[in-house]
C-alpha positions as CSV (number, residue, x, y, z in Angstrom):
1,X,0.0,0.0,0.0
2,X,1.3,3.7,-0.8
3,X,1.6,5.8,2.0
4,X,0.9,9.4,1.2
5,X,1.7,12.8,3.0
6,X,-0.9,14.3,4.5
7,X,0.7,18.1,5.0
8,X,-1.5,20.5,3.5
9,X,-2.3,24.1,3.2
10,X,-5.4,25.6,3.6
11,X,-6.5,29.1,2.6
12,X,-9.3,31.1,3.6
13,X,-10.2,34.5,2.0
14,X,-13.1,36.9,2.5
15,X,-13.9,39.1,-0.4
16,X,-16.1,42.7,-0.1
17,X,-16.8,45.0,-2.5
18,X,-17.6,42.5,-5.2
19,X,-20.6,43.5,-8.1
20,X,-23.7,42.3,-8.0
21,X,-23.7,40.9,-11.5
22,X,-20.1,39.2,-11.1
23,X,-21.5,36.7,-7.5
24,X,-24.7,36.2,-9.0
25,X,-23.0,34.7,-12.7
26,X,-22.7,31.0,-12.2
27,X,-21.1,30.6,-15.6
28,X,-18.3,33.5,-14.6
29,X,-17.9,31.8,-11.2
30,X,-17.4,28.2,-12.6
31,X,-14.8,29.6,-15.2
32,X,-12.8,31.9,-12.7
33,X,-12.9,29.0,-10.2
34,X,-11.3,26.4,-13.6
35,X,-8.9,29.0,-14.2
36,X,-7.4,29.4,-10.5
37,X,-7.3,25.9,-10.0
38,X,-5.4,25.4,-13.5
39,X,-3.0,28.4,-12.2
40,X,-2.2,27.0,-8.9
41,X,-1.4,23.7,-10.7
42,X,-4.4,22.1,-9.6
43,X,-6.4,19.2,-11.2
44,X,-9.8,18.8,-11.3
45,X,-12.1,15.7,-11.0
46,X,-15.3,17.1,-10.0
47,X,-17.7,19.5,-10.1
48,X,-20.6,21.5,-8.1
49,X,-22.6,24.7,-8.4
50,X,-25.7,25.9,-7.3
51,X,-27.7,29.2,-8.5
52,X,-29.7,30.1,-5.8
53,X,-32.9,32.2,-6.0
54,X,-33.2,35.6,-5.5
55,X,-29.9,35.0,-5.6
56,X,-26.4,33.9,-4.7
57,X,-24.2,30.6,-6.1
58,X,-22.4,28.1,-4.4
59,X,-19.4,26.6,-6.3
60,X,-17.3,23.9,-4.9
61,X,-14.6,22.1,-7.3
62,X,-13.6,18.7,-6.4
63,X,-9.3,18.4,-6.6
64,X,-7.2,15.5,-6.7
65,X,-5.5,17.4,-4.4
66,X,-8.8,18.4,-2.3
67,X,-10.8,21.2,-3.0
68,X,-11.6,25.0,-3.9
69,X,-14.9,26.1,-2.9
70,X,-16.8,29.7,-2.8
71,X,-20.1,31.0,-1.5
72,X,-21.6,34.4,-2.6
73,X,-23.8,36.5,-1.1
74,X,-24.4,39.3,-3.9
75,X,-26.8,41.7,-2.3
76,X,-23.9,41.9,0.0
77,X,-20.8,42.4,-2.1
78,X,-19.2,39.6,-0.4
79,X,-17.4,36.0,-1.4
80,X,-16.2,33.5,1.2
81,X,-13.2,31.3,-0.7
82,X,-11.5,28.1,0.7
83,X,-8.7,26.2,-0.9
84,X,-7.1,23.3,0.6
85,X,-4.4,21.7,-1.3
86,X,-2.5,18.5,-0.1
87,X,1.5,18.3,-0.6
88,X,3.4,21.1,-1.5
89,X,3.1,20.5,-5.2
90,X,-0.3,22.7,-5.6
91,X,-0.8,26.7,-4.0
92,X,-3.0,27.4,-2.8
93,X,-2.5,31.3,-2.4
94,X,-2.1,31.6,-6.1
95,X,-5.6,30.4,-7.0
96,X,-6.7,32.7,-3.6
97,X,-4.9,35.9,-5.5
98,X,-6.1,34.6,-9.3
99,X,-9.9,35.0,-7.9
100,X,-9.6,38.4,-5.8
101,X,-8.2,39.5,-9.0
102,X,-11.2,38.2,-11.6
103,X,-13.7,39.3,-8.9
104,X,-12.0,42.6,-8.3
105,X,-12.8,42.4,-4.8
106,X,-11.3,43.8,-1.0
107,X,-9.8,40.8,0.6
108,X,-11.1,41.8,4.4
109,X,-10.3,38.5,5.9
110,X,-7.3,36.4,4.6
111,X,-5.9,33.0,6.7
112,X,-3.0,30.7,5.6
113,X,-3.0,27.0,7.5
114,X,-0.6,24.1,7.7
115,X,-3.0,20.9,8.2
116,X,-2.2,17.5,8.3
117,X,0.2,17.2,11.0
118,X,-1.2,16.9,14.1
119,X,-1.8,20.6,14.5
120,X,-3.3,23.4,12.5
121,X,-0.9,26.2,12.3
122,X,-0.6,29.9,11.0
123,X,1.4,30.0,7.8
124,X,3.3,33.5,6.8
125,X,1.4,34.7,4.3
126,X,2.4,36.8,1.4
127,X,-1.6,37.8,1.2
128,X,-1.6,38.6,4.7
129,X,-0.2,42.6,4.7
130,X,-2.9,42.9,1.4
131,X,-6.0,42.6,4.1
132,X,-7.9,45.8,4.1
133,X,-9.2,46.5,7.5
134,X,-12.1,47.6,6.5
């Protein structure tokens, strides 16, 4: 039987400011979230999203390397986006930074986490001085 690491890191990002039009797009939000997960080296075997009424989505992608998921809230402005990403093959800060960018959104909550090893710990984060405090 393989034995596989199971260090991972874990990002968390809240997102403010975002349009309307842009949270409420399931189409946009499926192809921004196949774009960050091909930019952070990702692969993808799955696939969920729901378009809620009046409104909102909720996307999750399935990864061979876990998951990147997002929930929006449009009348609000605001995105909540996790990626976890096992090994240290995969980054998840750069699919994190690819979607604050195609949403063009304020990060206003931003956590980076070691997982796997016993312990969840804060990882220095290069997204972490970015956080408005707004």
């Amino acid at each position: 039987m393989a034995k596989f690491s199971t260090y991972g890191r874990h990002v968390t990002m809240d997102l403010r400011g975002v349009s309307f039009e842009r949270l409420n797009d399931v189409e946009f939000l499926r192809a921004a979230m196949y774009e960050a997960a091909r930019r952070c080296g990702a692969t993808v075997v799955d696939e969920n999203f729901v378009k809620f009424e009046p409104q909102g989505v909720t996307g999750v992608l399935v990864l061979s390397e876990s998951h990147l998921s997002i929930h929006t809230y449009p009348e609000e402005g605001f995105a909540a986006i996790d990626c976890y990403t096992c090994g240290e093959r995969v980054d998840p800060e750069i699919a994190a930074a690819y979607l604050q960018e195609a949403l063009e959104g304020q990060v206003v909550g931003y956590r980076a986490l070691q997982r796997g090893t016993g312990e969840i710990v804060d990882l220095p984060s290069r997204r972490s001085l970015a956080v408005s405090s707004k």
